[in-house]
N, C-alpha and C positions, 0 to 999 in steps of 0.2 A: 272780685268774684266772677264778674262776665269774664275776666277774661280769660280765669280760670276752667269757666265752662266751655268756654270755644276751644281750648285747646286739651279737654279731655276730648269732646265731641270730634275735634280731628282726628284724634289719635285715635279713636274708634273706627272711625271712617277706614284710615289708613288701614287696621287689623283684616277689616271686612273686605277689602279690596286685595291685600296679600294673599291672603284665606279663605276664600270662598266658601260659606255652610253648607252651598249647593253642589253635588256634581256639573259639570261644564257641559254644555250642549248648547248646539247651532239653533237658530230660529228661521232659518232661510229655506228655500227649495234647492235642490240639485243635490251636491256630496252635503252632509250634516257628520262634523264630528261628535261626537259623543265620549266622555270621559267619565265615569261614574267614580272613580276616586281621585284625587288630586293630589292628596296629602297624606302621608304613610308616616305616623308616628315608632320610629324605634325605639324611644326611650332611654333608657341608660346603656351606653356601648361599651367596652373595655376599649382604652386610648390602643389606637395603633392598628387597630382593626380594617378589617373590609368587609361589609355587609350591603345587602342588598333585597329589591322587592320589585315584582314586575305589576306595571299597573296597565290595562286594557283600554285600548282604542278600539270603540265604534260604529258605524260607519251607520248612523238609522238615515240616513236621506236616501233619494232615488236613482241617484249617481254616483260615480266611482270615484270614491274619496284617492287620494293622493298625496301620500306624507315626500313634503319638499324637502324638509330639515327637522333636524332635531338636534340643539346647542345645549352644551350644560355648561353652566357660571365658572369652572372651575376647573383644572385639571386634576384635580381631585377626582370628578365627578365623569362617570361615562354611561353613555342610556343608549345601549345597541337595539337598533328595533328589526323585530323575526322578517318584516313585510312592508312595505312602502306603499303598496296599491291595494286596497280594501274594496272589496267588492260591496253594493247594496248589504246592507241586512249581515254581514261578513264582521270579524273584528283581528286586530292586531294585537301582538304584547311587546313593551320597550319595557325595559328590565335598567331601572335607574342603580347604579354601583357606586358607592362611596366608600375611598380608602381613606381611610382616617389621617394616617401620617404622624403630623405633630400636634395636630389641630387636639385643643381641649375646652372642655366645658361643653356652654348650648351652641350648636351646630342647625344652619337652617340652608340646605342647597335648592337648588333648582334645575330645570332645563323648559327649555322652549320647542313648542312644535308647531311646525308651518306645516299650513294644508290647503288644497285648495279652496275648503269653505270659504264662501267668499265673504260670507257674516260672521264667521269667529278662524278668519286665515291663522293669528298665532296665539295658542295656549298654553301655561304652563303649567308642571305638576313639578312636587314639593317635598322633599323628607326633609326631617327636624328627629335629633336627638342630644340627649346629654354625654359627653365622652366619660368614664370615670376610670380612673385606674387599675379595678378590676371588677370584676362580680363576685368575689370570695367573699367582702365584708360590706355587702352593701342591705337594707333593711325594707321588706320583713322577710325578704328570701334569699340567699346566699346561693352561688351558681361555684360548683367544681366539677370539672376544669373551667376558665371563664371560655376559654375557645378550645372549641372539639377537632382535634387532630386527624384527619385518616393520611396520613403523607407515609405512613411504615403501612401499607397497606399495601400487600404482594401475594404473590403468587402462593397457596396454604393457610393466608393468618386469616384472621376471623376479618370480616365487614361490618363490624360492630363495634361503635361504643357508649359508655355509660355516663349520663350527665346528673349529677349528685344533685339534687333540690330542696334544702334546708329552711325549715320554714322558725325565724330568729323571732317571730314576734309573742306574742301570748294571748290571741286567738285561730281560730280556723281559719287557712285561706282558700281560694278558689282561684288553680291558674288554668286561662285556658289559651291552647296553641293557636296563636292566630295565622302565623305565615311558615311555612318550610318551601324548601324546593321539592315538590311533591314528585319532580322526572329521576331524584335522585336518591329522595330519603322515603321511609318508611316508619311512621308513627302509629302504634296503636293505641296513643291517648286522643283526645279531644280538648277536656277536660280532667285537671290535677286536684283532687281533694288532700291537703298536708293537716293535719292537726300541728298545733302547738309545741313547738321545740321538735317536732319528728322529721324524718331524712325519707326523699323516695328518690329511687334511682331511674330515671327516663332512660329506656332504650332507642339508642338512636341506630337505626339499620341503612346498609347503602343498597340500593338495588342497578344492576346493570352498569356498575363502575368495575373496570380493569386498572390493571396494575397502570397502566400508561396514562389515565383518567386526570385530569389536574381541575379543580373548580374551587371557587372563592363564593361559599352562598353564607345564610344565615335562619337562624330561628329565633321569632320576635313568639313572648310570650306575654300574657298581661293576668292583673291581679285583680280579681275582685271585680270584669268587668269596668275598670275603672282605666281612662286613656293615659291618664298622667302619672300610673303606675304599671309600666312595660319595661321591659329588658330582653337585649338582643344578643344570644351568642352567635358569634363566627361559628363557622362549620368551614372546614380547607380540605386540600387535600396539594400537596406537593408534587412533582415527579423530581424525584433526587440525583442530582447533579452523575454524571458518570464519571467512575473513577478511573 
């Protein structure tokens, strides 16, 4: 039995140390990074996908932060950051990108970032999600198409499409939009109220994309409020090979 409990008590340890409850922040004088999210839950992915979420660097110390590096675990995984030199009271965004590939089931990446804080030099942030096969059949909300296509988007067609939201269970849910690429999409929900067995169609709009446009993002949605009930569809968009 002790030794049963020493090694829940590790394994606790360990979780709280992978996973921080707290945002990240310096304790020193000079540059101070500051990370207020770490960990960006996507939820259930459709396998084969690429999705993605930018999380914000920064800078509350009195000095000019300084991003040295930024490594991700994988080549899977790419985290291109806007800015490298952060001004006082200023912040950055790394945009952490995961291509799915072959990879299935729970999925947990990383990347690491060097700064000059000299009290917290290197930090990492975190996505975790489950890969599933698709989002057509999965429970209490069904998602069609699982990944939103704009790549036949040309010169005349429409900058819109329609993502189906079917709610399989047998009470009300609540979804609400947590993450899009806001430089690219256009939502005018917040919050999804579906009744029981009923279908609502989300409009997804592009703003300021042309035909020559290529981009790989995602929309993470969640249920009920609840972290351990989200789902992430791909949103793409192609430029079509010339014939």
């Amino acid at each position: 039995m002790k030794r049963f409990r020493f090694i829940l008590k590790r394994a606790i340890l360990m979780v709280a140390l992978i996973f921080p409850s707290s945002p990240i922040a310096a304790d020193s004088g000079g540059a101070k990074i500051y990370i207020p999210e770490i960990v960006w839950k996507y939820g259930r992915i459709p396998e084969g996908s690429v999705v993605s979420h930018v999380y914000w660097i920064k800078n509350i110390g009195t000095d000019t932060l300084k991003i040295t590096e930024v490594k991700t675990t994988c080549g899977c995984t790419q985290a291109p950051l806007n800015k490298k030199v952060i001004a006082s009271g200023d912040s950055a965004e790394v945009e952490l990108i995961f291509s799915a590939g072959r990879y299935e089931g729970d999925v947990v990446k990383s990347a690491s970032i060097t700064s000059n804080d000299t009290a917290l030099g290197k930090v990492k942030i975190y996505l975790t999600g489950k890969l599933v096969l698709n989002l057509n059949h999965t429970f209490p909300v069904t998602f069609s198409p699982s990944r939103v296509d704009f790549s036949s988007l040309g010169e005349g067609t429409d900058n819109k499409r329609k993502l189906r939201i079917k709610n399989v269970s047998f009470a009300e849910i609540k979804l609400d939009i947590l993450d899009y690429p806001r430089d690219l999409v256009e939502l005018d929900y917040s919050q999804i109220v579906i009744q029981a067995g009923n279908i609502i169609e989300l409009d997804i709009d592009l703003k300021g994309v042309t035909e020559k446009t290529e981009f790989k993002k995602s929309i993470t949605l969640e249920i009920n409020g609840e972290k351990e009930s989200r789902f992430t569809i791909p949103i793409f968009k192609k430029i079509p090979p010339k014939l």
